[in-house]
C-alpha positions as CSV (number, residue, x, y, z in Angstrom):
1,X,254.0,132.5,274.8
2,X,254.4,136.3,274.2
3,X,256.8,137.6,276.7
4,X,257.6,141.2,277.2
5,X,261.6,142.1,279.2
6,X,261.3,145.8,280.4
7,X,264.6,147.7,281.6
8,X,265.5,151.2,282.4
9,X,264.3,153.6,285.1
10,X,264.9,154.4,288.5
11,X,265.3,157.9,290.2
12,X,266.6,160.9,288.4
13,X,266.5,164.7,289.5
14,X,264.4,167.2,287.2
15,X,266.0,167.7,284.1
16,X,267.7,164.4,284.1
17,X,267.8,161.6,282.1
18,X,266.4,158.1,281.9
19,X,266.2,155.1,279.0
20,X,263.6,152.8,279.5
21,X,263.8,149.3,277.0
22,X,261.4,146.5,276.4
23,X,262.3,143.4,274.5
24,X,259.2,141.0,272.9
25,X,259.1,137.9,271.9
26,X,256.2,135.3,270.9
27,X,254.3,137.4,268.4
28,X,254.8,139.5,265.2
29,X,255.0,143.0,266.6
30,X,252.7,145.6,265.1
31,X,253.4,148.5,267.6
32,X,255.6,148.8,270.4
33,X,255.5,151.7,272.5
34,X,254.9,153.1,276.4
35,X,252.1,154.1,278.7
36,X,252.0,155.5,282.2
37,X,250.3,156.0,284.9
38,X,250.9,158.6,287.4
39,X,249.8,158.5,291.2
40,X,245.9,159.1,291.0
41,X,245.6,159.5,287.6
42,X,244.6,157.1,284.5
43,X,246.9,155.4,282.3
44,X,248.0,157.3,279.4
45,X,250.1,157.2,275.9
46,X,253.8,158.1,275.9
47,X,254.8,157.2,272.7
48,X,254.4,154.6,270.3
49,X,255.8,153.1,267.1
50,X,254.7,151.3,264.0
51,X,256.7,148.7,262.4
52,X,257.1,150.8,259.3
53,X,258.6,153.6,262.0
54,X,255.4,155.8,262.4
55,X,255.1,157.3,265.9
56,X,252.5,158.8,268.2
57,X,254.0,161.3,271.0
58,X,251.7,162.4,274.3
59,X,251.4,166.2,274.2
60,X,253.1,166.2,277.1
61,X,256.6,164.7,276.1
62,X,256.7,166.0,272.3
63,X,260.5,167.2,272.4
64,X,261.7,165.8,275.4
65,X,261.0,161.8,274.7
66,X,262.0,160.3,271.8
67,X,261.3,156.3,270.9
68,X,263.4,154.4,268.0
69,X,262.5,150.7,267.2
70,X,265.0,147.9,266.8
71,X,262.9,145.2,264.5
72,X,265.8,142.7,264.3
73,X,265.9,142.6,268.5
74,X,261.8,143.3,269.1
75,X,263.2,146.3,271.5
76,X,262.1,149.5,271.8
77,X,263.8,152.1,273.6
78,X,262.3,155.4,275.3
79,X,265.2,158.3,275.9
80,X,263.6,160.6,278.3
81,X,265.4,163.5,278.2
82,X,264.6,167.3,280.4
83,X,262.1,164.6,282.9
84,X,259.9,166.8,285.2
85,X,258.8,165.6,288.4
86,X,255.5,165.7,286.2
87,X,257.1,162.7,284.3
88,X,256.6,160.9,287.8
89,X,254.8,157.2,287.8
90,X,254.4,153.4,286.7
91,X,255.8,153.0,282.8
92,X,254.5,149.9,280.9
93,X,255.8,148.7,278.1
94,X,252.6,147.8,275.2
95,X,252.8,145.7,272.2
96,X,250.3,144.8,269.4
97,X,250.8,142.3,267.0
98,X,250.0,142.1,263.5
99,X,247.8,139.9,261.7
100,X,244.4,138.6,261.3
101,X,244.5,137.9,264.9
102,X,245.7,140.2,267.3
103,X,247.3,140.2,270.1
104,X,248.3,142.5,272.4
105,X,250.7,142.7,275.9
106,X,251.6,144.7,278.6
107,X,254.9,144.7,280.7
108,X,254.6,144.5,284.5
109,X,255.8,148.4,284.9
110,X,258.6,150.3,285.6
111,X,258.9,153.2,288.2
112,X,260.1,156.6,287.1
113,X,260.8,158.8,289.6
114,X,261.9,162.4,289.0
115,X,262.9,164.6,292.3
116,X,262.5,168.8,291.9
């Protein structure tokens, strides 16, 4: 049963910081990464990682987020650093496994709340 722990967030004022961390288990994790969703608006990329260490930024967070990978644990960890009330809504852990048949997961969200 593929499981997915998330931890972190919370209320921060703008240009605070925040670590957000999800722990798998019950697959062979391809990438691990985060999505959000802000109020009204779609769900989009954060940042993601490959298992060879690869990662995919949002446009919106290059320089400000950065995600590292912990293979031996199945964690990934988000440091959000200089958050904007922008940064505002629902975070959700996403994992993709690797193999012929994949599989993928998402956490049950996280809410990031950044005050001006």
């Amino acid at each position: 049963q593929v499981q997915l722990v998330e931890s972190g967030g919370g209320l921060v004022q703008a240009g605070g910081s925040l670590r957000l961390s999800c722990r798998a288990s019950g697959l062979t994790i391809g990438t691990m990464g985060w999505y959000r969703r802000a109020p009204g608006e779609q769900r989009e990329v954060v940042a993601l990682v490959e298992r060879g260490g690869g990662t995919t930024y949002g446009d919106s967070v290059k320089g400000r987020f950065t995600i590292s990978r912990d293979n031996g644990k199945s964690t990934v960890h988000l440091q959000m650093n200089s958050l904007e009330p922008k940064d505002t809504g629902v975070y959700y852990c996403y994992v993709k496994s690797t193999g012929s048949v994949v599989i993928t997961k998402w956490g049950q969200g996280t809410q990031v709340t950044v005050s001006s």
